[in-house]
Structure formats: C-alpha cells, structure tokens
C-alpha positions as a printed Julia matrix, in Angstrom:
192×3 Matrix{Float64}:
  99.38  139.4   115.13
  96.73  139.84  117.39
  94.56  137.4   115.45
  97.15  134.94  115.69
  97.04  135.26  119.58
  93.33  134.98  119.79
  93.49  131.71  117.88
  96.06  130.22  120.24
  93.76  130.83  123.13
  91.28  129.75  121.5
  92.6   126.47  120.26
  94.18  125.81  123.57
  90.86  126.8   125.49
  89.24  124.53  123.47
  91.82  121.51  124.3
  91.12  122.28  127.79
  87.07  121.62  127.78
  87.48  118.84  125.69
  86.53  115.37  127.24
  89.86  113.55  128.09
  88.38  110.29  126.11
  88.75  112.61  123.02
  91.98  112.45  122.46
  93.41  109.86  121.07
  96.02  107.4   122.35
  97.87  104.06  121.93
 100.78  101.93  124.31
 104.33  101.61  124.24
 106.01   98.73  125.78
 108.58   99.64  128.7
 111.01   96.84  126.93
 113.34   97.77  130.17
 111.08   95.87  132.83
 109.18   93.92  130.41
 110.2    90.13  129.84
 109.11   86.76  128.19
 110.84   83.51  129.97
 110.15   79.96  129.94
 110.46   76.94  132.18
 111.61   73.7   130.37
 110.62   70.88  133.31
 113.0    67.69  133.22
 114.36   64.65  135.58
 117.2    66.92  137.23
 117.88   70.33  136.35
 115.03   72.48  135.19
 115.82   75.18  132.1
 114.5    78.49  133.4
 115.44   81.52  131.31
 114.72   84.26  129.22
 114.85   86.03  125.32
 116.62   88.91  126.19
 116.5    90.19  122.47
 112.6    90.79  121.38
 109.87   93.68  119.76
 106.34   93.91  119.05
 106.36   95.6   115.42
 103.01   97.1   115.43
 100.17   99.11  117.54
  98.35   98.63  120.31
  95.53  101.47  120.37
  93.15  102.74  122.86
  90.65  100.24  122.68
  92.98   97.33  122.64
  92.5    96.79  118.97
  96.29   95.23  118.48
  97.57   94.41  115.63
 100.88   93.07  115.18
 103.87   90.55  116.02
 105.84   90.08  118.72
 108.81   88.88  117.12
 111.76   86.9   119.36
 115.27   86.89  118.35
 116.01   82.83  119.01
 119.85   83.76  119.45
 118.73   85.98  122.62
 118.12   82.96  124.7
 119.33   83.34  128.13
 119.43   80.21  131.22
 122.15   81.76  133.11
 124.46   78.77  131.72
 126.31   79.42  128.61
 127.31   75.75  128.23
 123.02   75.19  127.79
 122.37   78.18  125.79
 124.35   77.14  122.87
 123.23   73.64  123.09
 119.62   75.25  123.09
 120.98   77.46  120.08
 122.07   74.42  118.1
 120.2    72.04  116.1
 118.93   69.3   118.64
 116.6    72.4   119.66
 115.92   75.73  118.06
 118.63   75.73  115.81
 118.94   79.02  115.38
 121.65   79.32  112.53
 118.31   77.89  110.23
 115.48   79.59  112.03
 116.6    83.38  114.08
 113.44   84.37  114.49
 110.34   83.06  116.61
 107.49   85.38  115.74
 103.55   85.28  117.65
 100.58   87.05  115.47
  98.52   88.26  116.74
  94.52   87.47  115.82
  92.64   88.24  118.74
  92.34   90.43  121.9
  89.56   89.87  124.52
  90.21   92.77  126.97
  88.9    93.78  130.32
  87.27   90.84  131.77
  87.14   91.72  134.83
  88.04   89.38  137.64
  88.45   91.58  140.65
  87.58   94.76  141.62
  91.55   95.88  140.84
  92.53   93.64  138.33
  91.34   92.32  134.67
  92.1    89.9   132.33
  92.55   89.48  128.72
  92.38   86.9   126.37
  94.92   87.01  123.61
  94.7    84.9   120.57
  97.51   84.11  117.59
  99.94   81.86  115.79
 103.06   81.12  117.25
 105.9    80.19  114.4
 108.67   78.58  116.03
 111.61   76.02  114.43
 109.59   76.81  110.99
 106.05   75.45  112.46
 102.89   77.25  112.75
 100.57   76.58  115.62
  97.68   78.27  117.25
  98.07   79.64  120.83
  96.27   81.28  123.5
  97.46   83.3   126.04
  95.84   84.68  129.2
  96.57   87.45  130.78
  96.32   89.61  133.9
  96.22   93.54  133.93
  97.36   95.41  137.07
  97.85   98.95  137.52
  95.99  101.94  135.79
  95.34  102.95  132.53
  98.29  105.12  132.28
 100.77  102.87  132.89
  99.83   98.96  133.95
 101.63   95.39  133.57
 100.06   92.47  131.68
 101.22   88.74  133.24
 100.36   85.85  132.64
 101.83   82.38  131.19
 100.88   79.76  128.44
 102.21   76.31  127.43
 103.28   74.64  124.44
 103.72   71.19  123.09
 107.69   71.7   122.01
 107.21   68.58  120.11
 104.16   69.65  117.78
 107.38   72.55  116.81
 109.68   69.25  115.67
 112.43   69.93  118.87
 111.74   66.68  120.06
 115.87   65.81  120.87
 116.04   64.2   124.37
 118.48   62.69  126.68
 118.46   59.66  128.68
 120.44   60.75  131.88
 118.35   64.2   132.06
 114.81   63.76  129.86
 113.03   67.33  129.08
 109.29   67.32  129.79
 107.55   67.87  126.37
 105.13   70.96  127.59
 107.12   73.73  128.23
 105.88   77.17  129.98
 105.83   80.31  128.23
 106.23   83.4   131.0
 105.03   86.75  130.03
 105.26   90.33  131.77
 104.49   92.84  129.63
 104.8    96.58  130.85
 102.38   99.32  128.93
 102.72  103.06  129.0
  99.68  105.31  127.88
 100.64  107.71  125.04
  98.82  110.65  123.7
  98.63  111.91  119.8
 100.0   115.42  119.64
C-alpha cells in the first residue's frame, strides 16, 4: 500500500516538472458561437444568412496539422425568410432533396503568419463539393485570442456558377460570386 502511494507522488510530481509543451493537445470547436454565413449580392434584396446545421468530422492537433471535413447540412440554410429558404432549398439552387450535404476537405493549413503583434493568420487550403461539383478553394483566415481558447474569421468567395446554380431572375438578378463568412471558435484540450 505504501508503494502504491509513493508511485502516485511520484507520477504526479513528475507531471508537475514536466514542460507544459509536453503534453499533448488538440481543438474542439465551440459549435454554440461558431458560424459559417454567406452574402448572395443582387439588384434589390441581398440574401444574407446562415447553415445553422454543420460539423467538422475530424482533428485539429497541436500543431495545426488538420485533417478533416467540414461537412454542411444544405437543408440548414437560414435568410431569416422562409418564403427564400425553400426556394434556395429547391432545385433552381441547391436542391437539396438531390444533394443534402455540402462538404470542404481539407488539404492544407498555413498557420501563424503573423500580421500583428496580437493577431495571425492562416491559410487554409481544400475542395469544396457543392450541388455535386468539386472545386478548389482557399480560405484566409484571422486568429484572435490565445492559445487556449481563440476565434478564426475570415471570408472567401465562390463562383456559384462553376457549382451549376446558375437559375436567375429578371426583376431581381443574383450576382454570380457569392461570399462565404466564417467564424470559427477553438477551445484548447489536453490528453488525459
């Protein structure tokens, strides 16, 4: 018994005088304040909204080595206007009865470029699949807070008609790029 005890202390000593970069870690995305939006442009009312309804299925470790998707439930979208949303559900856009899922891979992570003395940026590379097409994207974004817990934001833009959702109307035409909004909220974890 009194072994066991010395071994305790021991071991927990020992966690003590390690270096803190020895442990190991990864982040978890706060899904409650993180978000990805868009902003459709067009002649009179602008489509600003949200997915309400995505994950990233995969791991994002210590040294920013991701790998993973983030994978966006196309049903989820959100423009505060029913009446749009399931005209954007239906087949003149995302059709989302054929294609539920818009999914980004991601390749590539440039991390910790740093652009002020408070701030960095990464560079995030991938392939968006949306509407059943494949295309390359890159996405830029800012990190602000600490290591423990920090936000990534940033936004990128697409070419909706390289996806096929090229359905327009004559009394309100839709601006082909469309912005992609991103705030992403990351929480340090430690392995036990």
């Amino acid at each position: 018994m009194r072994l066991k005890k010395s071994y305790s202390l021991l071991l927990f000593v020992f966690a003590l005088v390690l270096p803190a970069h020895a442990r190991t870690y990864w982040y978890e995305i706060d899904y409650t304040r993180s978000q990805i939006g868009f902003l459709a442009k067009s002649r009179i009312i602008n489509a600003n909204g949200l997915f309400r309804k995505w994950l990233f299925k995969g791991k994002i470790s210590d040294s920013f080595r991701v790998v993973g998707d983030v994978v966006i439930e196309c049903a989820s979208i959100d423009t505060d206007n029913e009446r749009r949303d399931t005209h954007l559900q239906s087949a003149d856009f995302f059709d989302c009865n054929k294609f539920p899922e818009h999914s980004f891979r991601i390749r590539s992570v440039q991390p910790d470029q740093k652009i002020s003395t408070k701030a960095t940026r990464f560079e995030i590379a991938g392939e968006l699949t949306m509407h059943g097409i494949k295309q390359p994207l890159a996405i830029t974004l800012q990190k602000d807070g600490k290591d423990n817990e920090f936000v990534l934001s940033g936004t990128a833009i697409i070419d909706r008609e390289k996806f096929s959702i090229t359905y327009n109307s004559a009394l309100n035409p839709i601006e082909k790029e469309v912005r992609l909004n991103f705030k992403i909220y990351l929480i340090r974890r430690f392995d036990r």
